[in-house]
Phi, psi and omega in degrees: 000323180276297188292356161285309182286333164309299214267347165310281188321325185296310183310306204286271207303334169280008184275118139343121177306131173303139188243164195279142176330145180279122197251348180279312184306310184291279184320342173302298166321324216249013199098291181319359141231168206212110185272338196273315182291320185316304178323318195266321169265340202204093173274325183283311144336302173309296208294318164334294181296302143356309195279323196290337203274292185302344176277341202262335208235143168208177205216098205284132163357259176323311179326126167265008194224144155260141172262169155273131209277000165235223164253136219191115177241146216188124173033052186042023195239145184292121163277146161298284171243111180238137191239090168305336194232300193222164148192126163073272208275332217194176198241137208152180207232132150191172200205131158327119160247156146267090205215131150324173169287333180300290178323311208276309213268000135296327183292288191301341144308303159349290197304282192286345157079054151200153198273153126308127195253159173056096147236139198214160123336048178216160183047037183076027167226158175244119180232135166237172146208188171229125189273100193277303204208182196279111175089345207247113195226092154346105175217152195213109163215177206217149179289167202241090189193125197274013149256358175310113194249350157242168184219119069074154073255127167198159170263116180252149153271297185235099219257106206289117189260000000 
């Protein structure tokens, strides 16, 4: 019996731990934060995030995206990638999961405690957003391709309609 309970216990500790969403990012993705207000209002806040972002993320030279230098989750979904300042359309936070579009945009409904609006179909992409607060636009797209295994979540300020 003790030794079944030994080895049960040896076990919990070599498994990895689920580990919980990264909560400075996932507000970011998700709106609920603004490194563009922070610049203007909450400088400590920035510099905070700033330490946290450079200690958790890193960046190959050439690259325009930061990896996770661990496992690193968002609306329980593994990131992939993160675009800190832009990517493509707009000036914004956003981060590559590893997701179908469907999962991640059930998760990030969950996440943000609302459906997601406006969503289509064009030029081979699937896109939704939410418009969350004044400058503040929720987007979550995906190649419109049923084996595309990654998904698009970002927060844009000025995300061009």
């Amino acid at each position: 019996m003790k030794a079944a309970f030994l080895v049960l216990m040896l076990s919990a500790v070599s498994v990895p731990a689920a580990g919980a969403d990264d909560q400075s990012i996932g507000r970011l993705v998700t709106c609920k934060d603004s490194w563009f207000d922070w610049k203007n209002v909450n400088a400590p806040q920035l510099k905070s995030f700033g330490e946290h972002f450079q200690s958790d993320f890193t960046q190959k030279e050439s690259d325009a995206f930061f990896v996770p230098k661990s496992r690193d989750t968002i609306a329980g979904l593994k990131v992939e990638r993160v675009f800190p300042n832009s990517v493509g359309m707009g000036v914004g936070f956003s981060v590559f999961v590893e997701a179908p579009f469907d999962e991640a945009k059930r998760r990030f409904e969950q996440a943000l405690g609302k459906p997601l609006q406006k969503c289509e179909v064009s030029d081979g992409m699937r896109t939704c957003e939410l418009d969350v607060a004044d400058k503040r636009t929720f987007m979550l797209m995906a190649a419109d391709d049923a084996k595309a295994t990654s998904t698009l979540a970002g927060c844009y300020y000025f995300y061009e309609k």
